[in-house]
C-alpha positions as CSV (number, residue, x, y, z in Angstrom):
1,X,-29.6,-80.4,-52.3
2,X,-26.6,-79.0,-50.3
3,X,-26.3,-77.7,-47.0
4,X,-25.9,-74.4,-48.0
5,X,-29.2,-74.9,-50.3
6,X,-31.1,-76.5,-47.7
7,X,-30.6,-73.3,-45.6
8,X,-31.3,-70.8,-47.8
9,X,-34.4,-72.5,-48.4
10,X,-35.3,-72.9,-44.8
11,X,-34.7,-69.1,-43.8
12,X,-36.6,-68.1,-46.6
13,X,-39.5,-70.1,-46.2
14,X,-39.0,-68.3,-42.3
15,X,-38.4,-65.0,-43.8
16,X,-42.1,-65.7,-46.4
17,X,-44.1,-67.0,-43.2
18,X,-42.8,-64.1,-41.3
19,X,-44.3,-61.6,-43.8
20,X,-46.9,-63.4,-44.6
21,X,-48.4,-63.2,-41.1
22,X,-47.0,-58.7,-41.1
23,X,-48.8,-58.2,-43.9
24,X,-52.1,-56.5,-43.8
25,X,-54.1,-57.5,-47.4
26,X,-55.4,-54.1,-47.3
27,X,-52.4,-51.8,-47.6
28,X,-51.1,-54.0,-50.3
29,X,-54.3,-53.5,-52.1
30,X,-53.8,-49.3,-51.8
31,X,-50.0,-49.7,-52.6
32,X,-51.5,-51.7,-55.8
33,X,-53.6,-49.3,-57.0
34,X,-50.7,-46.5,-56.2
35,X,-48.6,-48.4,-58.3
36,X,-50.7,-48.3,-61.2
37,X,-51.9,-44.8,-60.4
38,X,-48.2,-44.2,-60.7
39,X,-47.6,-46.3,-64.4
40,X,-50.9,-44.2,-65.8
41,X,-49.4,-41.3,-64.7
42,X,-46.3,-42.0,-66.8
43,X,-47.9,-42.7,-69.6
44,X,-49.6,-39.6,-69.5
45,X,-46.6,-37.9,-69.2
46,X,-45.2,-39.5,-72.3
47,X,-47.9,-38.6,-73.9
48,X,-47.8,-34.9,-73.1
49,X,-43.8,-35.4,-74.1
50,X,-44.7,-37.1,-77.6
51,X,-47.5,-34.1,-78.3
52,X,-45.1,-31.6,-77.0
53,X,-42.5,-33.1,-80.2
54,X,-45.3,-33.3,-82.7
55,X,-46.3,-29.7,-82.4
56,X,-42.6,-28.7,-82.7
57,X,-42.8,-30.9,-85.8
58,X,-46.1,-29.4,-86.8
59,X,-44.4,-25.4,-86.6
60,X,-41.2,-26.0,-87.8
61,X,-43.5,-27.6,-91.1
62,X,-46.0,-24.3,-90.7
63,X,-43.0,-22.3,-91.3
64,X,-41.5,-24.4,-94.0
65,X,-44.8,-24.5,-95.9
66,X,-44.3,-20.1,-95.4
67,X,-41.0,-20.7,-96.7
68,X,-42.3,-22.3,-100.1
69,X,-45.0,-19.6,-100.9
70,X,-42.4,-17.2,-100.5
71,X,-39.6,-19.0,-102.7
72,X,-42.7,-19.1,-105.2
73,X,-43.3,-15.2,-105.0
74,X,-39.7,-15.0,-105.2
75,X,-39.5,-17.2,-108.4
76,X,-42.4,-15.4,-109.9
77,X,-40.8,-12.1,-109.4
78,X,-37.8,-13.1,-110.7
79,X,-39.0,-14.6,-114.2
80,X,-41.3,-11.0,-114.7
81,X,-37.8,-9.3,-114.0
82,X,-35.8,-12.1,-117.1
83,X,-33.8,-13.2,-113.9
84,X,-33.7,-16.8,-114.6
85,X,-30.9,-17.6,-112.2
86,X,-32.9,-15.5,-109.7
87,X,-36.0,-17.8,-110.5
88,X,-33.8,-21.3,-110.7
89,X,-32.3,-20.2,-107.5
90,X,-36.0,-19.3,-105.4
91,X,-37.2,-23.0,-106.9
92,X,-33.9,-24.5,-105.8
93,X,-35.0,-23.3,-102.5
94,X,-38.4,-24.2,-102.7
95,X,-38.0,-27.6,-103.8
96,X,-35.3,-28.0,-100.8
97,X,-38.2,-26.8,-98.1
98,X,-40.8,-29.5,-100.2
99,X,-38.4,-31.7,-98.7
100,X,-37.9,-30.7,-95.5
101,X,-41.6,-31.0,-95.6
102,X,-42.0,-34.2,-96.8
103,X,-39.4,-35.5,-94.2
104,X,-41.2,-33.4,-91.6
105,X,-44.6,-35.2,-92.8
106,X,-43.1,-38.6,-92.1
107,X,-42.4,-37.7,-88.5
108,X,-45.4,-36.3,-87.4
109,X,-47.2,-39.2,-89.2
110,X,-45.4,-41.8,-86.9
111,X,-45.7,-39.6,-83.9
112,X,-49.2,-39.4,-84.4
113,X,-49.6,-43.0,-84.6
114,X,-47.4,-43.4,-81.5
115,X,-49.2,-41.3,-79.8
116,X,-52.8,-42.4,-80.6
117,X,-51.3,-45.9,-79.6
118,X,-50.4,-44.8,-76.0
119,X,-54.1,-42.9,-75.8
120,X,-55.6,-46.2,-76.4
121,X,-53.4,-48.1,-74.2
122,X,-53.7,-44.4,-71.5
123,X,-57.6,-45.5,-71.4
124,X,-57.4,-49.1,-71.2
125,X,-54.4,-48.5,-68.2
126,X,-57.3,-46.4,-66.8
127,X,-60.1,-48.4,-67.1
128,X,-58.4,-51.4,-65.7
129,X,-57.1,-49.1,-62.9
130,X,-60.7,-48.1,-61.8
131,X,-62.1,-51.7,-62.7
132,X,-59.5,-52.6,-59.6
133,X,-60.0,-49.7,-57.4
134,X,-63.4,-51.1,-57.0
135,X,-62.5,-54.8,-56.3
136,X,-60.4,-53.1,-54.2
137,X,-62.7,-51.6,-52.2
138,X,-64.8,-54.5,-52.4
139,X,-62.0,-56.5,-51.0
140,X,-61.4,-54.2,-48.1
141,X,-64.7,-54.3,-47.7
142,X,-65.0,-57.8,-47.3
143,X,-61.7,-58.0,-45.3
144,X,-62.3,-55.7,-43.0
145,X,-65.8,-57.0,-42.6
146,X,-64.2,-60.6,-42.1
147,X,-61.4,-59.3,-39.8
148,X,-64.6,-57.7,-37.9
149,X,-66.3,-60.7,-37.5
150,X,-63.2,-62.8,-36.4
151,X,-62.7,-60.6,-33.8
152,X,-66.2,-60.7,-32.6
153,X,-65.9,-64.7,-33.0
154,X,-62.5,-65.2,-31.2
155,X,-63.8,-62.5,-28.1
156,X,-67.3,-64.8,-27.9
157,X,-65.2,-68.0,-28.0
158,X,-61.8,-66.3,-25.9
159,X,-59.7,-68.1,-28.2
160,X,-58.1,-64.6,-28.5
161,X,-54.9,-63.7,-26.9
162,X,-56.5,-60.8,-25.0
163,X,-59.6,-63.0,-23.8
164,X,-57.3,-65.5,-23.2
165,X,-55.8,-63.0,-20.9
166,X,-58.7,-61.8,-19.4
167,X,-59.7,-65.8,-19.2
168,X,-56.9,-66.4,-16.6
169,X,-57.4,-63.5,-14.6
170,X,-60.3,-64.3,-14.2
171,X,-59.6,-67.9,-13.0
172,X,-57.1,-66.8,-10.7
173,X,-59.5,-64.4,-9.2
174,X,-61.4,-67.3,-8.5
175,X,-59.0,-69.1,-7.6
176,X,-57.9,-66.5,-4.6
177,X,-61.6,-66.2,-3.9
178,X,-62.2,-69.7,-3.5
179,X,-59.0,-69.4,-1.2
180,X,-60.2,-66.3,0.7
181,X,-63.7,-68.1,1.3
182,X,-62.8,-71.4,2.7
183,X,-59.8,-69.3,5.0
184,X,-62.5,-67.4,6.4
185,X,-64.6,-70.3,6.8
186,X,-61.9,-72.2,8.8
187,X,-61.2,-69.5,10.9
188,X,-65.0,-69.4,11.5
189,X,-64.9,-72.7,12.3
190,X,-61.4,-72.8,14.9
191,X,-63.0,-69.9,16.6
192,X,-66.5,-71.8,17.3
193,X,-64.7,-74.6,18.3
194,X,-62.4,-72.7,21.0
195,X,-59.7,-73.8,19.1
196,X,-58.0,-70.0,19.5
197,X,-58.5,-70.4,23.1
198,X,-56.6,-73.7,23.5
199,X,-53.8,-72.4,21.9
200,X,-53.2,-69.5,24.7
201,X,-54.3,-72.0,27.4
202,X,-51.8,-74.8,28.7
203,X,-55.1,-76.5,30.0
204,X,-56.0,-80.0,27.8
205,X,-59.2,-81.3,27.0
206,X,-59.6,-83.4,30.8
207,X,-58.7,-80.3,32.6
208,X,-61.8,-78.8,31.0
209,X,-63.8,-81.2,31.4
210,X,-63.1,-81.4,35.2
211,X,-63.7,-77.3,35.6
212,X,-66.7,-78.2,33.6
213,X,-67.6,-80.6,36.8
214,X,-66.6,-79.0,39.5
215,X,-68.3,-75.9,38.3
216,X,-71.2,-77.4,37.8
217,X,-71.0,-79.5,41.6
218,X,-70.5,-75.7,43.1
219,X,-73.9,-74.7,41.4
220,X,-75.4,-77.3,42.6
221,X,-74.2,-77.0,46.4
222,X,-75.1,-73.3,46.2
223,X,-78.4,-74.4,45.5
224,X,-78.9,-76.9,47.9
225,X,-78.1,-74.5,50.1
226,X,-80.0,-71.7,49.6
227,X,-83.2,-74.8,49.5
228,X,-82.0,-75.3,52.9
229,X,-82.1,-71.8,54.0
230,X,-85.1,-71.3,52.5
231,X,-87.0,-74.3,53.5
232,X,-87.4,-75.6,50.5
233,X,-85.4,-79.1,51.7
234,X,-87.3,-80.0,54.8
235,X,-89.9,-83.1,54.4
236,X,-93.7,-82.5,55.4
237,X,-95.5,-83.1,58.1
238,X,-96.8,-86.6,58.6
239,X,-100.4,-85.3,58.5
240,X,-99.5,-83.2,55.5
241,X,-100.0,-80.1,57.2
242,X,-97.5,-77.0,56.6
243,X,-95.7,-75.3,60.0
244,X,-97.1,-71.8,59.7
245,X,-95.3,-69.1,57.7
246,X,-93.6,-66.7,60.5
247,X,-92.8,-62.7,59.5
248,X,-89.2,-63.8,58.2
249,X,-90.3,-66.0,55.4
250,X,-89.9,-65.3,52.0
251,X,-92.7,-65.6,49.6
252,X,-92.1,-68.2,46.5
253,X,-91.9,-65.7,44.1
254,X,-89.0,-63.7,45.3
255,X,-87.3,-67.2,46.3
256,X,-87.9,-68.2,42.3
257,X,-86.5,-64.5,41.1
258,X,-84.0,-64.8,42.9
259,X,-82.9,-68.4,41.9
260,X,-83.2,-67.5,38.0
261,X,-80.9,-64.4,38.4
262,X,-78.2,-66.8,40.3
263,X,-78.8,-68.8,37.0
264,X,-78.2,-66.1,34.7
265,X,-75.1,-64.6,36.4
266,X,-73.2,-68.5,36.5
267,X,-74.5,-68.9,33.1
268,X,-72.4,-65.4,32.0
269,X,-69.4,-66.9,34.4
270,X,-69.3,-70.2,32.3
């Protein structure tokens, strides 16, 4: 096989796949049955064409056969008058019309025989023509109901090229929400941490610390003091007996209210 060959054969084969994948089994079923729809009607046709000629036939013969009975009369006429050549001449005429009659016979015979040929081959066209309209429409039937269910198949499976579609979108929707979710979660987590803080602050993580301390060291000074001021810090008595409260003592109560809210506020400082 040449080169030449061997491409021609290959771009065919491309061209037969190509239309072989375009072509939709059901409109080549209708344009079937129009195409013998199409024959039927031609025959038909022929056979109005070949009836049309057989009934000229049939008059012209009609008028013929007149012809004769007249050439008969004439003849007749003619012999009662002793006009021989008269009468010779009216049978002349007569026997030329026989025939033109017989000739005339001939033809309608054959056309009649043509034409009960294509009546018989009219109704067997037409019974195969409806015997494949209905596998026709049993074959659309079945397509269609096949095409239905492989479309019902491939959108259960998403082996389709629209699920398939709708398959990634919907990964990368997860995707981005997966993405989305564990952003949020990490800026959740910085922002627990202090982690937003440190970036504005130029402190480190022992400067903290010590602020931590000292804050804590002040708290506890403060306190001390205000046990001192209260009396809270001086030892008993050896006997175990209190001094006696004077006018400008505080009670425990206000001393213990007053501690807690001192708590609160350095706990809303820190």
């Amino acid at each position: 096989m040449g080169i030449l060959s061997r491409a021609s054969y290959v771009i065919r084969s491309k061209i037969n796949a190509i239309l072989n994948r375009a072509e939709d089994p059901t409109e080549t079923l209708d344009y079937s049955y129009e195409q013998m729809r199409d024959e039927l009607q031609q025959v038909k046709q022929g056979i109005a064409d070949l009836t049309t000629q057989k009934k000229r036939l049939e008059i012209q013969k009609r008028r013929l056969e007149e012809n004769v009975e007249k050439h008969n009369e004439q003849a007749r006429e003619a012999v009662s008058q002793d006009r021989d050549d008269l009468a010779r001449r009216a049978l002349e005429k007569k026997q030329s019309k026989m025939n033109q009659i017989e000739e005339l016979e001939g033809q309608i015979a054959n056309l009649q025989s043509t034409q009960d040929d294509l009546v018989e081959k009219k109704n067997e066209l037409q019974s195969r023509i409806e015997e494949f309209r209905t596998r026709k429409e049993t074959m659309k039937a079945r397509y269609e109901a096949a095409e239905a269910s492989s479309r019902v198949s491939e959108a259960m499976t998403g082996v389709g090229d629209e699920m398939e579609d709708v398959g990634r979108a919907i990964e990368r929707a997860e995707e981005r929400t997966d993405e989305m979710e564990a952003r949020s979660a990490a800026m959740d987590e910085l922002e627990t941490t202090g982690a937003f803080e440190d970036a504005l602050s130029d402190k480190d993580e022992i400067d903290r610390e010590l602020e931590a301390a000292r804050s804590s060291s002040e708290v506890d000074t403060e306190l001390e003091t205000l046990k001192a001021e209260m009396g809270k810090g001086e030892p008993e008595s050896a006997e175990g007996e209190s001094e006696p409260e004077t006018e400008t003592d505080v009670s425990d109560e206000e001393v213990e209210s007053e501690l807690e809210e001192l708590r609160e506020e350095e706990s809303r400082s820190e």
